[in-house]
C-alpha positions, 0 to 999 in steps of 0.5 A, a space after each residue: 385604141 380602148 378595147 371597150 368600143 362597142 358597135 351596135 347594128 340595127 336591122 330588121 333583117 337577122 340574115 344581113 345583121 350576121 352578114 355584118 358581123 362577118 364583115 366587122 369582125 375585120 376592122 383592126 380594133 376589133 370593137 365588141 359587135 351588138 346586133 339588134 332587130 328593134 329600134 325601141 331595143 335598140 335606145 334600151 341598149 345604148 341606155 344601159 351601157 355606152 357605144 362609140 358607134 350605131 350603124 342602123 337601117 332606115 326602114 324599120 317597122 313602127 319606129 323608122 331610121 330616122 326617128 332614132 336617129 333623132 332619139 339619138 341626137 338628142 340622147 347620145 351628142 357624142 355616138 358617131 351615126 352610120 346609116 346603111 341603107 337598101 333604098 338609093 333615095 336623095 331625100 332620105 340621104 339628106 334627111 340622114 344628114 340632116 340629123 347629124 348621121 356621120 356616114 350614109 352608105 347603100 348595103 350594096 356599096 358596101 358588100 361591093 367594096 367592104 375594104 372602103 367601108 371598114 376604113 370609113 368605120 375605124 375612121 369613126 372609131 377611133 376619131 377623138 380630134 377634130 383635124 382630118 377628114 371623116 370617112 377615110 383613116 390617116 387621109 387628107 383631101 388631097 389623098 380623096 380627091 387623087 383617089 377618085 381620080 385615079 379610080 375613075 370615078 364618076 360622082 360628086 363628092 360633097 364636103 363639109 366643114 361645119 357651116 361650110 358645104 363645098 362640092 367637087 364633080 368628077 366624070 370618069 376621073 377627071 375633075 369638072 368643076 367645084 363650087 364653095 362659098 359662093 364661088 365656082 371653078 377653081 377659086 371654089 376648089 382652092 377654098 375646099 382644099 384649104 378646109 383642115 377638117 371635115 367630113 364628106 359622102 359620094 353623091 350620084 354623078 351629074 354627067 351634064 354638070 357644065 366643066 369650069 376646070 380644064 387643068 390636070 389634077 396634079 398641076 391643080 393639087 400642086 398649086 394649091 398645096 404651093 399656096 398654102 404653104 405661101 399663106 401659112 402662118 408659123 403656128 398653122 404650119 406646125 399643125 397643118 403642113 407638116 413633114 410628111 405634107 411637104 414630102 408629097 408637095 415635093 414629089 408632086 411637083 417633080 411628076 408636074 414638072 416632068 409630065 410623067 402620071 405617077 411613080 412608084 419607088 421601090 427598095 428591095 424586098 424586106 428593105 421597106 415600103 414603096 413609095 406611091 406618088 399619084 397612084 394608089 397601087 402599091 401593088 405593082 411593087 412586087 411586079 416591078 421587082 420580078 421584071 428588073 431581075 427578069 431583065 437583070 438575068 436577061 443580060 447576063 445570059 445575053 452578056 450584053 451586061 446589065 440593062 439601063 431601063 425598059 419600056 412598055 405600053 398598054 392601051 392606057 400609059 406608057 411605062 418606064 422602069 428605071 433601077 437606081 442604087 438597090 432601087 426601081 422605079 416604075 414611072 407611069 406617062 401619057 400615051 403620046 409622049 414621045 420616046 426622046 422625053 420618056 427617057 430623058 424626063 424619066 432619068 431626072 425624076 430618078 435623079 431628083 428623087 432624094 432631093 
């Protein structure tokens, strides 16, 4: 990435514009960091030199937010737009949108969850083509939806695709309807999921939104992704769905298969990455290689050699670590699964797995 990226902040608050530049100054390209108090300072500086990037405030004193916003559409096409806002207000968010801003994030959103930010950020910085999603770096659809699902969110994502606007409810991680050109259910999120690019924002929850999908994530991801394999053509193929697409496609149709929630292929440590398929938390890697060497001493002081696999429950899943080769596996299921099928669904998605 050019070193010559530079982000231009515009507030009216010099406590919050060093507030950011703490929070900046951990994005990985590290792009040289403006700050700026004035709007009409502000399109004198993006006049005298060129920003990929300006994050700005809405509430300004004589020139507001928005009006630079404006400004800057018509000056600046090619200047990716954030706005960062204290004021929660969904006619502002729109009018935001409405005038070309790439982001619209609430101050307290980003302070509560900066590392989100910072993504959504080098996102912006660095986007130069038109596939991929704007908001999250190097994640598709498929990657937002599992991850609002898995974190429990309860929101409406709105996305776009040009012209096109398709919306997905989710309450407390589960996905309750979806609507797209027209259609509603899972006709509507099928047609989202096919969109190759775009770009898409949070919006406040609708508790009340009435449920037309029943069907679990993975078994609704999975069938998609099944259909457009089915629909490509060779020369979308090549662009689209690509080597890594039909590793997950894979591996999530194994969890489907089986009924298990998640898995998490760990390798020994310095020996490579985890491997993550229906969860995010990657983290768990170090501690499933602590508890099969715990477990792995545990056998031998018992001399009762070495143990095949161990199960535990919390109040949310049931767990399963399974060791295969130099590997472990931790495998996430539902609570009333039943033991016979933990085990035995457990050691074929083990089998299986390299498949």
């Amino acid at each position: 990435m050019e070193a010559s990226y530079k982000i231009l902040i515009l507030d009216d608050e010099a406590d919050w514009l060093e507030l950011c530049r703490d929070v900046f100054a951990q994005l990985p390209s590290k792009p040289e960091i403006r700050t700026c108090t004035s709007s009409s300072r502000a399109l004198g500086m993006l006049d005298s030199e060129p920003y990929r990037l300006l994050i700005l405030d809405l509430k300004m004193p004589r020139m507001d937010g928005l009006q630079v916003l404006s400004v800057v559409r018509r000056r600046y096409p090619e200047l990716r737009t954030v706005v960062l806002s204290g004021l929660e207000d969904e006619e502002l968010r729109s009018r935001a949108y409405a005038l070309g801003a790439d982001l619209y994030w609430l101050k307290n959103d980003m302070q509560r969850d900066s590392k989100m930010f910072l993504e959504c950020l080098e996102s912006l910085l660095g986007r130069d083509l038109d596939g991929g999603f704007r908001g999250i770096q190097s994640k598709g659809l498929m990657d937002i939806i599992q991850l609002e699902c898995l974190s429990r969110s309860s929101t409406v994502l709105r996305i776009t695709r040009g012209p096109l606007v398709g919306k997905l409810w989710f309450q407390n991680g589960e996905l309750l309807d979806a609507e797209a050109e027209g259609a509603r259910g899972e006709v509507a999120f099928r047609r989202i999921l096919a969109w190759k690019s775009g770009s898409f924002e949070n919006l406040p929850a609708e508790p009340s939104r009435e449920r037309t999908i029943t069907k679990p994530i993975n078994a609704l991801l999975l069938e998609s992704a099944q259909t457009m394999d089915e629909n490509a053509n060779p020369a979308s193929e090549t662009q689209f769905i690509d080597a890594r697409h039909r590793h997950t496609v894979w591996k999530l149709s194994l969890l489907v298969r089986e009924g298990a929630d998640f898995v998490i292929a760990v390798p020994p440590e310095g020996q490579g990455e985890p491997e993550a398929i229906g969860t995010q938390a990657v983290d768990l890697a170090a501690w499933t290689r602590h508890t099969t060497e715990v477990a792995r001493q545990l056998g031998e002081k018992m001399e009762a050699g070495p143990l095949l696999h161990l199960t535990a429950r919390s109040q949310e899943k049931r767990l399963a670590i399974f060791s295969s080769g130099n590997r472990s596996f931790l495998i996430g299921w539902p609570l009333d699964v039943a033991d016979k099928k933990l085990l035995e669904n457990s050691k074929r998605i083990v089998a299986s797995w390299d498949s």
